[in-house]
C-alpha positions, -999 to +999 in steps of 0.1 A: +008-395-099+016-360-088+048-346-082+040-336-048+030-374-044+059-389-056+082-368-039+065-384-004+064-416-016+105-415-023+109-399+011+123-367-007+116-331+006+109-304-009+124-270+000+122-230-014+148-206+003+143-174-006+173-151+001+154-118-009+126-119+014+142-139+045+123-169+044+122-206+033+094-231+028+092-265+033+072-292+028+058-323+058+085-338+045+116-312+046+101-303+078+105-338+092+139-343+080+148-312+099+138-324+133+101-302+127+071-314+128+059-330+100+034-306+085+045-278+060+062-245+072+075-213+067+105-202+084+128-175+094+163-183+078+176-175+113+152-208+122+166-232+099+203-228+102+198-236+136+192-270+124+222-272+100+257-282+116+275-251+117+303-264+092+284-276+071+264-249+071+292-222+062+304-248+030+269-249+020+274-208+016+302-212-007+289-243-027+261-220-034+275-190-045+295-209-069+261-228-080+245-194-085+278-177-105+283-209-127+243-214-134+247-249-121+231-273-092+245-269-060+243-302-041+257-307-006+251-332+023+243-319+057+240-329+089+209-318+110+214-311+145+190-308+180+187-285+203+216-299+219+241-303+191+235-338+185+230-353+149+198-363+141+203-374+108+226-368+072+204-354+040+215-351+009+203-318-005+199-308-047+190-273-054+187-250-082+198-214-074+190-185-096+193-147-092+161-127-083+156-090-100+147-062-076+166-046-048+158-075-029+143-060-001+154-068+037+173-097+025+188-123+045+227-128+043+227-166+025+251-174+004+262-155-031+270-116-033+232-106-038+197-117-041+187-158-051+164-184-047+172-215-035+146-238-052+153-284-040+147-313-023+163-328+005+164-370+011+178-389+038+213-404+036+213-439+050+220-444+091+265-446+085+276-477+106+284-474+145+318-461+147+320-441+118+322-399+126+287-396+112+274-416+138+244-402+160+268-387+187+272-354+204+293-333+179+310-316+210+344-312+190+335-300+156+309-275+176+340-256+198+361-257+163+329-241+147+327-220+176+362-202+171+356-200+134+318-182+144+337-158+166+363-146+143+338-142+118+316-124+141+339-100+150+351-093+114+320-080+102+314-062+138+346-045+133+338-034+104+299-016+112+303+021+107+272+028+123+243+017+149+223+005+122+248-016+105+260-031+140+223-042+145+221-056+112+254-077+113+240-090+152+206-102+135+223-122+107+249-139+130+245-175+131+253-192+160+265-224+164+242-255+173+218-223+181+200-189+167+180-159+185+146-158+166+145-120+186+170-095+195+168-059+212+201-035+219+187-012+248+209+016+254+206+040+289+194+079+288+201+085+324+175+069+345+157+049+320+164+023+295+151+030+254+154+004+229+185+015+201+171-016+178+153-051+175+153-078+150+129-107+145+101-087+158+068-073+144+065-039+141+046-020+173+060-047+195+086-024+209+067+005+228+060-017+259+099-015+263+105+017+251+111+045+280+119+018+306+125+026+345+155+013+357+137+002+391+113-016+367+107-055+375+126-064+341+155-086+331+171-056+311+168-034+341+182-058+363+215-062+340+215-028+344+216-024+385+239-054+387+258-056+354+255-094+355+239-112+329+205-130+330+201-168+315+161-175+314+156-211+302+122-218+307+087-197+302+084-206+342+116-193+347+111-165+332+070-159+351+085-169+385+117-145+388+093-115+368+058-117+373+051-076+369+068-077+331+059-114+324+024-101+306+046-083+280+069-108+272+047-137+268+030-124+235+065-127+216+063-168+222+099-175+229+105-204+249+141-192+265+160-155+269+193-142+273+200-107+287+239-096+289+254-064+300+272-046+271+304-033+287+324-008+274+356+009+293+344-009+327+309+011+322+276-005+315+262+012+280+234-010+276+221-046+277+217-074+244+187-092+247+181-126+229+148-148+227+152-180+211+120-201+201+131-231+212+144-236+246+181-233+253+196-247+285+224-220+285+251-248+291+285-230+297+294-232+261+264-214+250+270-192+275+306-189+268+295-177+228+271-155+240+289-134+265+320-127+241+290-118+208+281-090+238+315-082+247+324-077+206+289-064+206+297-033+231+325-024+213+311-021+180+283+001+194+307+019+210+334+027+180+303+034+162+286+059+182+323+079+181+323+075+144+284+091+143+288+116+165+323+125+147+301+123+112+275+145+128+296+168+143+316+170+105+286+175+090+273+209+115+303+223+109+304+217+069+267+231+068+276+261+085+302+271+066+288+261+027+260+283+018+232+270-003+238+284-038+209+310-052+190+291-075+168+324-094+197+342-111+182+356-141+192+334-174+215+312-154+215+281-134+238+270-103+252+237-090+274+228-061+288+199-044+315+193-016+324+159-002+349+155+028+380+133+022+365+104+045+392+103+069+388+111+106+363+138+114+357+141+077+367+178+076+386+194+054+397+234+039+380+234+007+346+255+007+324+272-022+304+305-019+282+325-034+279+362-026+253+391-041+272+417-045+264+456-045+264+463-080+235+432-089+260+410-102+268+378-086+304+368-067+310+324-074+339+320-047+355+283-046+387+278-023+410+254-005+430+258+023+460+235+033+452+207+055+426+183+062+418+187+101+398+207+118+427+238+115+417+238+083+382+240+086+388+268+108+407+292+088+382+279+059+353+291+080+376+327+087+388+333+053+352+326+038+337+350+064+368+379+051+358+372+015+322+376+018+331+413+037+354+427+013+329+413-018+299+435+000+320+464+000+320+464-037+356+455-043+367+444-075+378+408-077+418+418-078+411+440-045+393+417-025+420+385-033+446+413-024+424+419+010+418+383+017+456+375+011+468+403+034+440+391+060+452+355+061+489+364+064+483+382+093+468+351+106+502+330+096+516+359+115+497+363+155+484+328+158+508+301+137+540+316+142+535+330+178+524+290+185+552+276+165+526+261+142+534+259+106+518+285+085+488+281+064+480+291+028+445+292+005+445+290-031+408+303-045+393+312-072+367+347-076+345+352-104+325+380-107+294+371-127+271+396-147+237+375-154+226+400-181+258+397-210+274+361-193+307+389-188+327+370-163+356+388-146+379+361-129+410+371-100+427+335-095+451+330-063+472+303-075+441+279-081+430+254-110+415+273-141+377+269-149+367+247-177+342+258-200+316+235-221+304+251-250+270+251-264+286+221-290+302+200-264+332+208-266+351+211-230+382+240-228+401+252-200+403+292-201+436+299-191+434+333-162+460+355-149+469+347-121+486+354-086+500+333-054+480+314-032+463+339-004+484+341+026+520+336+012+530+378+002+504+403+016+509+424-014+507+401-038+487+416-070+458+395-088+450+407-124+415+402-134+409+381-169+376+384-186+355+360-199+321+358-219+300+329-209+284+327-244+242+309-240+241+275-239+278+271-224+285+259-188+317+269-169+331+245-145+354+258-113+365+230-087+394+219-060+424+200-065+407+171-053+381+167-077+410+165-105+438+144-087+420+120-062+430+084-076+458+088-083+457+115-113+479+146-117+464+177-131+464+161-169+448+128-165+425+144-139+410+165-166+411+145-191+387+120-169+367+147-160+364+160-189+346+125-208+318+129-182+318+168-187+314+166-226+285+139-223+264+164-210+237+176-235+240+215-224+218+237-239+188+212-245+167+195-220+193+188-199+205+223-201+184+237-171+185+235-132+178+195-133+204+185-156+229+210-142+226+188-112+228+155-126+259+170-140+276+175-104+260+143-095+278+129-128+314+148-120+314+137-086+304+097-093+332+097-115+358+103-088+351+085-062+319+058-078+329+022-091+337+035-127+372+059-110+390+027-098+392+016-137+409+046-141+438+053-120+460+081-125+498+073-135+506+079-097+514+055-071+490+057-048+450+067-048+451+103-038+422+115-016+409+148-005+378+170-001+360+178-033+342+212-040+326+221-073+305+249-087+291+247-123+274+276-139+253+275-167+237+304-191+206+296-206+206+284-243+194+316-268+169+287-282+154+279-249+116+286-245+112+284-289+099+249-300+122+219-316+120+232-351+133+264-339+159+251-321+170+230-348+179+261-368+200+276-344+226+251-345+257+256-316+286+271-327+320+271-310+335+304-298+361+313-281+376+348-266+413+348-254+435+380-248+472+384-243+484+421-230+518+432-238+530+423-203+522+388-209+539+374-237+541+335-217+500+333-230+511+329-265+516+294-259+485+290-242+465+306-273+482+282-292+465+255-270+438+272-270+433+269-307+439+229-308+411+228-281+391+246-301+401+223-332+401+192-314+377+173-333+388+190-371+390+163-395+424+177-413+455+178-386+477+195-412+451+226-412+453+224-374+486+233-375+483+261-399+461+276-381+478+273-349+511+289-365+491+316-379+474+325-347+510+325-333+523+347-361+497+373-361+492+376-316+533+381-318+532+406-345+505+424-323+528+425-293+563+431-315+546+462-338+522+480-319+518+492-282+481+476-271+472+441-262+457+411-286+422+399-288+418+367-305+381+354-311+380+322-331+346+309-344+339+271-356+303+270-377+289+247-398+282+213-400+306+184-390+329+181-425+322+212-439+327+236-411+344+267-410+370+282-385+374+320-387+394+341-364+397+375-356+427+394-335+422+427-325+448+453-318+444+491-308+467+505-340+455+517-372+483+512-389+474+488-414+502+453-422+525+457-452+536+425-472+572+418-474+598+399-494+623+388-469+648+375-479+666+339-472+680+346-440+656+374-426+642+368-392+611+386-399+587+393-425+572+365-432+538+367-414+517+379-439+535+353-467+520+328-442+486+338-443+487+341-482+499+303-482+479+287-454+443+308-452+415+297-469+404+336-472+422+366-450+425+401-448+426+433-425+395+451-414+402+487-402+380+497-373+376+525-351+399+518-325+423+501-339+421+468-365+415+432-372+435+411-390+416+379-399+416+346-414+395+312-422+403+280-430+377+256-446+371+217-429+366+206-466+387+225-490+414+199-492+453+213-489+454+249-467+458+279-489+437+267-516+432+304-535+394+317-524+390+326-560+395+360-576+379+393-562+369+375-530+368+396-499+396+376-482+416+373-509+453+391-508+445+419-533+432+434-501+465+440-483+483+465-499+519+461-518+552+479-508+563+509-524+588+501-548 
């Protein structure tokens, strides 16, 4: 015997809900049990939980998520209902759900968090005995207790709709008590006329005979519309007797009653909720009663989310008129940019990116925030941006136009803030003059974060700049320029505050999150170019605010939010264009370029950090240290003995485990280093000692302007200051002895 046969023969139904697609199948048999006829269907799942009790109906939802989570059957009993809430009968239903793969299309809203199947049978429970509360009577109680528990639900997920679309979509997957709308339409008014916002439960091209409405039209909408009272249609005759003109293009949708409320809003009609229901509905005052508060929640939701739209689009003008669209030809060089609001209110905030072409063929990269996320803010933003962009056309240098900009927005603070008893405003920004030919980048920071820069290897540093105070607070404030070399293959990062601190982070943790994603990213090969530059921003910005940044929350108390702007810069790898064998011999290197003048003794420290960067990955910490303490001992020697600034290169080559770290300091004085003996308690002299002890190889190299004193360490030679073996050119026969 077949399955199919035996399953009739035992009175069992067989059922297929399919949460993905919106339907569910059943066989004569489920049909029957469900008060259909008995012949098999396919139904809407808006259809079929009109014949589930409403309770049981909502404990079904949770019986089957668990089912689906656990892998196991879900079996329930439920009690099927008429058209006028009476039980019919009690089934017993056993189902298997399992997950479907896909995106699931225009799913339905069943139970579980995503997609299923919902794959059973359903058999009859035996008649319960007169008396009992299963008993074939009107379920008039447990349908108002059902009621109330539908409305608070309902007006949960309406309150929480952030747009038209999503309102509409909530509205189509409410399910009614003891009753369901197999159609719904939200028409909204454009002055004399009534367009349709949204439908559900209709076929597509069905809507055009409604669209661009009259409001003298002979139509039920129309009328809610001239009268604001609601029209209750329970019958097809009904429905030809009061609207003959309009009756031809209703009829084709085959509903048997209609509803049409007035969606009210401040006392003011905004439109009308029309619901057909396939089967007919004598609008008893209950029904009634549940429909007109649905329209009631269902006003208000359109209305909070027409504010929140026109807020969002409104946000959005202003954000695209004042962000530029980066240039995307510079020769040798790519460019990526992001900004997204804070999320809050109109979604506008001070920070803002630029990119300016400047006189002299270079390229200005501009990335600022100003204080305040309103639309103050956004205003001065849109001001300051406009001031920058002059004084960069004029041909300024980077320290002259921050000095312009700062004296511009302080005389802002001055008329309009403090003549309005306003609180004054400041702008911290960054200015980076880019030459696309040599990667020279001359940076003029206003109390902003430093840039990050990925090198060609992977490694992630942040360049310490010079820098000044934000724009606006001292109009002759001074911004020193710091230069940088954007070596090929390397990517420089520049970004608000928000991008580092929102969740939570302070300016270390931020970057050291950041910095994960930023090191992941394979500059310099395929993913080196324009494409992978912007999965990179893509990659940054996901990492902040996608599911991943709520696993790592800073050490502070609360989730920090605010706008985020980015720009990432990248310089074309030197290997790009040659094929993979070529590019296998020209293997990244490390290399970094750091300068402290003689006014600036405070950057020792940071060349010290700058070296652990740089060695961050070297397999022998001890060697670390020596070559931090010799970088220290050699940049302080420069500023105690001679009159010029320091220029410290460091190199790393080689492969992982037998690399080699050399670095060079430059000075402008010929006057070559001496080696000393000091003595026990001498406070100096000792510099040169250190090298001899700690350096792989070392020495002096005269030059033309001045010298280079030099050292290397090796990753594999074992203890520091191993000797390089006689007659080498680093060795120390090459710094001369004192005269006795």
């Amino acid at each position: 015997m077949r399955t199919k046969d035996l399953l009739a023969a035992l009175a069992t139904g067989l059922w297929r809900w399919d949460n993905a697609s919106g339907r569910v199948t059943l066989d004569a048999e489920a049909a029957r049990l469900l008060g259909l006829p008995a012949e098999p269907a396919e139904l809407t799942e808006a259809a079929v939980r009109s014949r589930f009790h409403p309770v049981d109906f909502a404990e079904i939802n949770g019986v089957v998520q668990l089912a689906v989570s656990e892998g196991t059957v879900a079996e329930t009993r439920l009690r099927i209902v008429d058209e006028r809430g009476q039980v019919l009968r009690i089934v017993r239903s056993r189902s298997l759900p399992r997950t479907v793969d896909g995106d699931g299309g225009g799913g339905g809203d069943g139970g579980g968090g995503g997609d299923f199947e919902l794959v059973g049978t359903l058999q009859e429970v035996p008649e319960p005995q007169p008396g009992t509360s299963a008993a074939r009577t009107p379920v008039t109680g447990d349908w108002r207790r059902s009621r109330e528990a539908f409305l608070l639900d309902a007006g949960r997920a309406l309150a929480e709709a952030r747009s038209t679309a999503e309102v509409l979509r909530v509205t189509a997957g409410l399910s009614m008590p003891g009753f369901m709308p197999d159609g719904q339409a939200v028409f909204g008014i454009q002055g004399d006329r009534l367009s349709v916002l949204g439908h559900h439960g209709h076929l597509p091209g069905d809507e055009p005979p409604f669209s661009e409405m009259a409001l003298d039209t002979d139509y039920p909408a129309a009328e809610v519309v001239r009268t604001g009272r609601a029209v209750y249609l329970p019958t097809p005759a009904d429905y030809q007797r009061r609207y003959p003109t309009t009756w031809s293009l209703t009829a084709p949708l085959d509903h048997s009653s209609w509803a049409y409320l007035p969606l009210v809003n401040a006392g003011r009609t905004v439109g009308v909720w029309k619901a057909g229901f396939a089967q007919a509905v004598a609008f008893t005052p209950d029904e009634r009663s549940v429909l007109t508060t649905v329209a009631r929640m269902l006003a208000q939701a359109l209305a909070r989310a027409g504010v929140q739209e026109s807020q969002h689009e409104l946000a959005v003008g202003l954000q695209r008129s004042m962000m530029p669209t980066v240039q995307p030809d510079i020769p040798g060089m790519a460019v990526a940019a992001r900004y997204v609001p804070t999320g809050g209110g109109l979604e506008v905030g001070g920070d803002w990116y630029d990119m300016i072409p400047l006189p002299s063929g270079r390229i200005a990269l501009v990335i600022g925030d100003v204080q305040g996320h309103d639309v103050r803010a956004a205003g001065l933003m849109g001001q300051l941006r406009i001031a920058l962009r002059a004084y960069a056309s004029e041909g300024h240098h980077p320290d002259a136009v921050l000095s312009r900009a700062s004296r511009f927005l302080a005389g802002i603070n001055e008329t309009e803030f403090r003549g309005h008893g306003e609180d004054q405003r400041f702008a911290t920004c960054l200015y980076v003059e880019v030459d696309p030919a040599t990667g020279l980048l001359d940076v003029a920071r206003a109390g902003h974060p430093d840039p990050a820069i990925r090198m060609a290897d992977g490694t992630v540093m942040l360049r310490p700049t010079s820098g000044g105070l934000p724009l606006g607070i001292d109009p002759d404030s001074d911004y020193p320029t710091t230069r940088i070399v954007l070596e090929p293959g390397e990517t420089m990062l520049v970004c608000t505050d928000g991008l580092i601190e929102t969740g939570g982070h302070d300016l270390e943790t931020g970057w050291e999150r950041l910095r994960d994603v930023f090191e992941a990213h394979r500059a310099g090969t395929d993913e080196g170019g324009a494409e992978g530059l912007e999965r990179l921003a893509d990659g940054l910005v996901q990492a902040v605010h996608g599911p991943s940044s709520h696993h790592t929350t800073g050490p502070l108390v609360d989730r920090r939010e605010d706008d985020i702007a980015l720009l990432l810069l990248s310089r074309e790898s030197a290997g790009r264009g040659l094929d993979a064998g070529d590019r296998l011999e020209q293997r990244p290197g490390r290399r970094t370029v750091f300068s402290v003048a003689q006014a600036e003794p405070e950057r020792i420290a940071a060349a010290r950090r700058q070296m652990r960067d740089v060695l961050h990955d070297w397999s022998d910490p001890d060697q670390v240290d020596s070559a931090v303490l010799m970088v220290s001992e050699i940049v302080t020697n420069v500023l105690t003995h001679t009159d010029g600034d320091a220029l410290l290169v460091a190199e790393v080559s080689g492969e992982r485990g037998t690399r080699r770290l050399r670095v060079d300091v430059a000075d402008g004085s010929d006057e070559l280093p001496h080696r000393r003996r000091p003595g026990e308690l001498a406070s100096s002299g000792r510099g040169l000692v250190l090298l001899e002890l700690l350096a792989g190889a070392w020495g002096v190299a005269p030059r033309g302007d001045g010298k280079s004193t030099w050292f290397e360490l090796y990753e594999d030679a074992g203890t520091p200051g191993e000797p390089p073996g006689p007659g080498s050119p680093g060795s120390a026969e090459s710094v001369p002895e004192p005269a006795a």
